[in-house]
N, C-alpha and C positions, 0 to 999 in steps of 0.2 A: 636474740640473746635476752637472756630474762634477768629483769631486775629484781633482788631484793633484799627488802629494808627492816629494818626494827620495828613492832608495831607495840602499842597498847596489850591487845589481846596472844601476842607473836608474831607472827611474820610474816608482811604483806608482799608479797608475788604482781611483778606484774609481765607480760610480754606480750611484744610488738612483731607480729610475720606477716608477711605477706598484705599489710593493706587492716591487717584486724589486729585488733586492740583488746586485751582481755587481762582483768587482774581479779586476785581472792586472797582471802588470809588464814594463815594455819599456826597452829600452835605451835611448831617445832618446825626449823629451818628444811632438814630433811624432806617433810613432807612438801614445803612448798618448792622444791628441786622437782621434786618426785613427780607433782602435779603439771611444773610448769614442762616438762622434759615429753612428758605424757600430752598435753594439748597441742604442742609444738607440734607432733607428731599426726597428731589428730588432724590438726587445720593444714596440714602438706596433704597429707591425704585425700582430704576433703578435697584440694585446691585440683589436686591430679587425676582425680576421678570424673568422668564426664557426669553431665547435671542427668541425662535418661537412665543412670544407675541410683537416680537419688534418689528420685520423683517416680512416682507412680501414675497410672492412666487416672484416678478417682484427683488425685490432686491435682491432673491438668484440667478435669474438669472443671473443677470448681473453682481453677484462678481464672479459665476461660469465663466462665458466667461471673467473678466477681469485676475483673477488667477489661474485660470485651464484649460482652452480652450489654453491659450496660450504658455504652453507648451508643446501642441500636435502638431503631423504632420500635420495633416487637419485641422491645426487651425482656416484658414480663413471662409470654410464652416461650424464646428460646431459652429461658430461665427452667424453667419446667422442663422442656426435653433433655435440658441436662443434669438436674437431677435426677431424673424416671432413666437417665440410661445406666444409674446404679443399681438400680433392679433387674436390669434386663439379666436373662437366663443369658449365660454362654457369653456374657461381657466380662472382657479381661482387667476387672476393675481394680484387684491391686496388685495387678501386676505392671513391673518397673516401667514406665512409656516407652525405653528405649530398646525392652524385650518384645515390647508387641509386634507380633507380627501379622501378615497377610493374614495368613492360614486363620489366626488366630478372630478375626474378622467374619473373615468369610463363614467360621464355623455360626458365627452368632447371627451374621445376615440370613444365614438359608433357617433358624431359629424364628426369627420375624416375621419373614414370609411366609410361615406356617399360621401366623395369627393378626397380621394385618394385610392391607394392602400394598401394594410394588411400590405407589405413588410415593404411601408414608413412610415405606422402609428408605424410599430415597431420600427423602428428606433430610432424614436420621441421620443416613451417609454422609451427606455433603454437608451437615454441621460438625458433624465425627472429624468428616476430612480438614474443616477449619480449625477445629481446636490442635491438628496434629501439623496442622500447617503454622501456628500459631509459636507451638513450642518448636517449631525448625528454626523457622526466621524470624522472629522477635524474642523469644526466650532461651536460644541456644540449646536448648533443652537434648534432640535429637538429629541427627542429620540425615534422616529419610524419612517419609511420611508412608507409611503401607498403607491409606486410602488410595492412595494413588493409582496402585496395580489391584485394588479390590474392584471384583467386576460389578459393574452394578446393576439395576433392577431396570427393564425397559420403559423408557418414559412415557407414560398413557398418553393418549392423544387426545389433545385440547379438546375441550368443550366445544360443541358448536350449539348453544339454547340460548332461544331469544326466547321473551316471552309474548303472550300474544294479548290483544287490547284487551280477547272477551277475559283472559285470567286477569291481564292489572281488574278489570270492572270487578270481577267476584271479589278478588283482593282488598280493593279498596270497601266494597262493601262489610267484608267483615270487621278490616279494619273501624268502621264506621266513621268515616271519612264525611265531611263536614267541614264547612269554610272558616268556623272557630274552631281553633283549637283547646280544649277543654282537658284533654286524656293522653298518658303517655301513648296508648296506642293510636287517638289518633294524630298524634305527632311523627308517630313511625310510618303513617298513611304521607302526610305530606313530606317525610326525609324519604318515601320510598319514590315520591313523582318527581322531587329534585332526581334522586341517581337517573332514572327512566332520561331526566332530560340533558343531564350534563354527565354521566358516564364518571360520578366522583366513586370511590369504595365507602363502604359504610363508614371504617376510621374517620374517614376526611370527613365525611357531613359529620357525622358524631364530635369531632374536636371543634368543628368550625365553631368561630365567634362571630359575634355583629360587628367587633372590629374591623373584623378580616372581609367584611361584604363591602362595594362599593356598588357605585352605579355601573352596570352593566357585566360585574367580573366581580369574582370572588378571587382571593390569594391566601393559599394554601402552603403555611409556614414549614413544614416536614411532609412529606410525603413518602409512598415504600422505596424511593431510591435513593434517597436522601438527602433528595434537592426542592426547591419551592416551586410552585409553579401556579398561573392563575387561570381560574375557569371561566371563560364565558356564559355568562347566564342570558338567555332569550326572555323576552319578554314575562313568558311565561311560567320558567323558571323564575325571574324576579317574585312577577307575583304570588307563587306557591310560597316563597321562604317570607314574605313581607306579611303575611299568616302567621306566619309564627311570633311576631312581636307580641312579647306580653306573656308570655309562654315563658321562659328563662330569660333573666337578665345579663346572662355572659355567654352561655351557649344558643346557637342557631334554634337546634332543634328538642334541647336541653334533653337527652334520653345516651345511658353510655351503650357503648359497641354489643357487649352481652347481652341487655334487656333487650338493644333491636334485634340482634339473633333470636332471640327467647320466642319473643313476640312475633315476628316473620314467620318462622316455622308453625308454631303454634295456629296462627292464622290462616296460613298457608292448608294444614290440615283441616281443621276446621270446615274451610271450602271446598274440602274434596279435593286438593288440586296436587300434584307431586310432579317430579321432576325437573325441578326450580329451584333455583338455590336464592339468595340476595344479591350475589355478585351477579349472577347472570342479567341483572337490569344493565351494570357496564355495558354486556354482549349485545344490550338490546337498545341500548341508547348508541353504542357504536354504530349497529348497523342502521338505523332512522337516519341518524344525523347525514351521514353518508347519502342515503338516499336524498334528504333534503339539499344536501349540497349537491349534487347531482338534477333536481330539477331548478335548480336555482341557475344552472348553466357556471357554475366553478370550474374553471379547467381541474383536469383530474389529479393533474401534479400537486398545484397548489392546494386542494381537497388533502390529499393526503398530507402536508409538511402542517398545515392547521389543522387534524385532525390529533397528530402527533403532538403537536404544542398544546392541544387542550386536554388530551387524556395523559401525557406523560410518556409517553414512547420512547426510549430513546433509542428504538431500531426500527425502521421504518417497517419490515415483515411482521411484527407485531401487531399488525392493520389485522393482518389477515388473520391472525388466532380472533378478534375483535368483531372483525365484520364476518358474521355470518347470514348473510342474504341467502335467500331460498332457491334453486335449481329455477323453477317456476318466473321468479320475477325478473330474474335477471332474464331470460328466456321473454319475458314481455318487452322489456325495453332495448332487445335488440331488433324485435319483428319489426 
């Protein structure tokens, strides 16, 4: 019911439905009937109408990356995939969230696939799939997600590269690797012998602080699963990072995640060398450490459930995307 009153300028309107609150003032009583008989109508409307008739695919985006993207670790890049999915060709971007459909997907996925790779287009997917799983169950928004039944792209099969001592030696060479550290690249030479030896991703050396180093173990406050976890440093790992003192007074290896990318590859070509990536030192401190724990006489159970605590596993088959030992070697240690 709408209240109104005499005002100064005419006549102040106000009315109370449903939970909302809304007043204005008109010069002539009429109008403010007129107006309040008019929103009354407006806000049932609104109230009756599901939210996927509101809202559009562009504005689930973008509440997705203002409220959920940002309290991820990769915030900044899933931030980017979602605004670049307003440009994609064949994206049903303003159209209603609750009209999209399958079809409507699939048309834009076999689009992709024409200009990137499976890998990337799945990715896409399965952040696609989150924002529409997003507005199901936490924003009411829609009550089906058509990622759901969209078929998706065959998952490439894991990496299996280690790299090998003579490329770290060229590597480090161009790096110009040196026991003082003087240069960001050669900084990126000793954060590349840390990964080689403790299996961290570049993130995590890159964020790490001196805070965070102890004796024998580093502790690693965020990591990609969004739990902490602490790395065992061997000896030898100690002394590469104890190098770095004096080099940055808050970061380990004071150098961010892109200049090591930068520089990695760069260096990497340089040497002639390809088919390497940075993370693949993970692959290759995996499988060492492994072999090390193996002549060390470790039962293989316990090998594994420490192997998982220090790289961050939380599924033990994970070893095996990790460890990739050669046909050859393993074939030595069973003669």
């Amino acid at each position: 019911m709408a209240s109104i009153q005499k005002h100064a300028t005419g006549y102040r309107v106000q009315i109370t439905i449903l939970g909302h609150r809304e007043s204005s003032v008109f010069k002539t009583k009429r109008e403010a009937e007129s107006w309040a008989a008019r929103r009354e109508t407006e806000i049932r409307d609104a109230k009756n109408t599901i939210a996927g008739s509101r809202f559009t695919l562009r504005e689930a985006l973008r509440r997705y990356a203002e409220n959920e993207s940002t309290t991820k670790r990769g915030a900044r890049w899933e931030v980017v995939r979602l605004n670049a999915f307003e440009s994609h060709d064949l994206m049903p971007i303003n159209k209603k969230i609750g009209d999209v459909q399958t079809s409507d997907l699939a048309d834009w996925r076999d689009k992709r696939l024409k200009t990137i790779q499976p890998a990337s287009v799945l990715r896409e997917i399965n952040l696609l799939g989150s924002v529409f799983e997003a507005a199901r169950l936490e924003w009411k928004w829609i009550d089906k997600n058509p990622v759901r039944d969209l078929r998706k792209p065959t998952s490439p099969p894991h990496r299996e590269v280690t790299i090998t001592r003579s490329q770290i030696k060229l590597m480090l060479r161009e790096f110009g690797y040196k026991r003082q550290v003087r240069s960001v690249t050669e900084a990126v030479a000793h954060c590349f012998l840390v990964a080689l030896r403790t299996g961290m991703r570049e993130g995590e050396l890159c964020e790490l602080t001196w805070d965070r180093v102890h004796d024998g173990y580093c502790r690693l406050q965020m990591t990609k699963n969004g739990k902490a976890r602490e790395v065992p440093l061997t000896p030898k790992a100690m002394a590469t990072i104890q190098k770095m003192r004096g080099f940055d007074p808050v970061f380990v290896f004071g150098v961010k995640a892109q200049t090591l990318g930068t520089l990695f590859t760069r260096s990497r070509k340089r040497a002639g060398l390809s088919g390497f990536t940075f993370h693949d030192s993970r692959h290759t401190a995996a499988t060492w450490i492994a072999g090390r724990m193996q002549s060390k006489g470790i039962p293989a159970q316990q090998a594994v459930f420490d192997m998982c605590k220090m790289f961050g596993w939380t599924k033990i088959d994970q070893a095996l995307v990790y460890y990739n030992a050669k046909a050859s070697d393993i074939a030595k240690r069973i003669t």
